[in-house]
C-alpha positions, 0 to 999 in steps of 0.5 A, a space after each residue: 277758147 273751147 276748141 283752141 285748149 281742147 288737145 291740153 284739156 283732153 290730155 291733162 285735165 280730163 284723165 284726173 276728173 275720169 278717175 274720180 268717176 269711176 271711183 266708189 268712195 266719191 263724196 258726192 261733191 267730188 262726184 258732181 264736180 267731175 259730172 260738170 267737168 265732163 259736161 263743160 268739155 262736152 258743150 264747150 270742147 271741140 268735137 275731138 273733145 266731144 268725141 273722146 267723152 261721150 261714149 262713156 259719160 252717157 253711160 256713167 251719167 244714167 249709172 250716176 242718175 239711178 244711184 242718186 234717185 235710190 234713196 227717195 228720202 234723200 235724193 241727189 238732185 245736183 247730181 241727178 240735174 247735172 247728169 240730164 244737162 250732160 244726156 241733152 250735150 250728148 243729145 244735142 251735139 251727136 249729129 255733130 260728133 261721130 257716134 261709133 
């Protein structure tokens, strides 16, 4: 159902898992849920959905890499892997979308 509920998701759900990435105090669990969120709606979403995300979830998601790889005695390797699966969505579905 991944276009047809788009517009709702867009507008309802995804606002909610935003703010939580763009917090500081995150638990790493509320953090990886929002990465996957964002991932979910980017492979499965329509390209407005696609579109609406991408531009800030590259970003975030190479922010959200360095910070998990910076302490090499205890790496994120959830969060780590979550947010290279959303860099090769983004990737992948680019010539799709709009690129501004």
């Amino acid at each position: 159902m991944g276009a047809a509920i788009s517009p709702a998701i867009g507008q309802t759900l995804l606002p909610l898992y935003a703010v939580t990435l763009l917090g500081k105090d995150n638990k790493e669990y509320e953090t990886i849920d929002s990465v996957c969120m964002l991932c979910d709606c980017m492979e499965h979403g329509s390209d407005a959905l696609f579109n609406q995300i991408q531009q800030q979830a590259g970003p975030k998601f190479v922010e959200l890499i360095h910070a998990g790889s910076s302490d090499k005695e205890n790496l994120s390797y959830d969060l780590i892997q979550s947010c290279i699966f959303g860099l090769g969505i983004i990737a992948q579905r680019i010539p799709q979308g709009q690129f501004a």
